[in-house]
C-alpha positions in Angstrom: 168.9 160.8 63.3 171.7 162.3 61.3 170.8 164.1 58.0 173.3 166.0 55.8 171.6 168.4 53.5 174.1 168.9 50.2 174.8 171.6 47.9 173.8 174.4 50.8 175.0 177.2 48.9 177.9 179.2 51.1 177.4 182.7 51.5 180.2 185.4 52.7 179.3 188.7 54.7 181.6 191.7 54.0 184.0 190.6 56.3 184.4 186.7 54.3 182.9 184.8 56.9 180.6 181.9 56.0 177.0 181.3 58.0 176.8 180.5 61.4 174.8 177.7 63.2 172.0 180.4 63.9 171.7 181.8 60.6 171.2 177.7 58.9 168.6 177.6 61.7 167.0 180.4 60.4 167.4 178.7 56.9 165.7 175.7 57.5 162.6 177.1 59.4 161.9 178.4 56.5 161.1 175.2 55.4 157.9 173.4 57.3 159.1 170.4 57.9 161.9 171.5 60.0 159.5 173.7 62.1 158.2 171.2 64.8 161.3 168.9 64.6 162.9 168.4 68.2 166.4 169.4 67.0 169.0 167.3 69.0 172.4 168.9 67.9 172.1 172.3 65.5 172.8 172.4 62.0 176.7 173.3 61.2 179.0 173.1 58.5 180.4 169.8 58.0 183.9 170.6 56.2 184.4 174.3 58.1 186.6 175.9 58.4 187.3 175.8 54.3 190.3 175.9 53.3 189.4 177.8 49.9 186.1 179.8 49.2 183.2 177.1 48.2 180.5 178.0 46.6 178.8 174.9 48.1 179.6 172.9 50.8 177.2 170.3 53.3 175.2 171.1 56.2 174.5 168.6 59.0 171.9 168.5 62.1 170.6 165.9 64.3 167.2 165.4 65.6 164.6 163.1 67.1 162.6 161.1 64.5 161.1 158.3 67.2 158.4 157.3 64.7 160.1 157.6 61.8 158.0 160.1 60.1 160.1 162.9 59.5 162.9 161.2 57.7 161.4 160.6 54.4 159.8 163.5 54.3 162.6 165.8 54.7 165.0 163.3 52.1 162.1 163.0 49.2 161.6 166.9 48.7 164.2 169.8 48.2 165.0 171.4 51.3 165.7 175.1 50.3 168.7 177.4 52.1 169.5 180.7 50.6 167.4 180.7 47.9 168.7 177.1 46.4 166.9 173.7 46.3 169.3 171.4 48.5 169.2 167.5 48.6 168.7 166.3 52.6 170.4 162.3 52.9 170.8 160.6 56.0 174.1 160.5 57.1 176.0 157.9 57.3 178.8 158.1 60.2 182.0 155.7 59.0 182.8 153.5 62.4 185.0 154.0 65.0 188.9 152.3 63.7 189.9 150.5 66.7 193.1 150.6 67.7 195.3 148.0 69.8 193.9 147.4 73.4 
């Protein structure tokens, strides 16, 4: 399962770099529902690098839903990342264009 989690706010550290992977991690543990969730790909920055300072940007992460309990949990209430209420969506990935054979 794909979510994106939108309008994560993006922080800079003195030296103007954005978050790291671990440090959304850390983010969303914070939140309970993300605590027991059996996190397939980590959470990362969908548009990095930006190409201008954002002030809020999307976050995606993957994980194993097999019963299909976690999903409306995590999209019905605000998931909070640095001290913001965020809206989690599942993502939609745009297929594949194929090309000649």
């Amino acid at each position: 399962m794909h979510v994106t989690i939108n309008f994560v706010p993006v922080l800079y550290n003195d030296e103007g770099n954005h978050a790291l992977s671990e440090e959304l991690w850390c983010q969303l543990e914070i939140n309970d529902t993300f605590k027991n969730l059996c996190i397939v790909s980590a959470p990362r920055w969908l548009h990095s690098p930006f190409k201008a300072p954002k002030a809020k940007s999307l976050v995606i992460l993957s994980f194993l839903d097999e019963d299909g309990s976690h999903l409306p949990h995590i999209t019905k209430n605000p998931v909070f990342m640095f001290g913001a209420a965020c809206k989690a969506k599942l993502f939609d990935s745009l297929p594949l264009i194929r090309q000649c054979d």
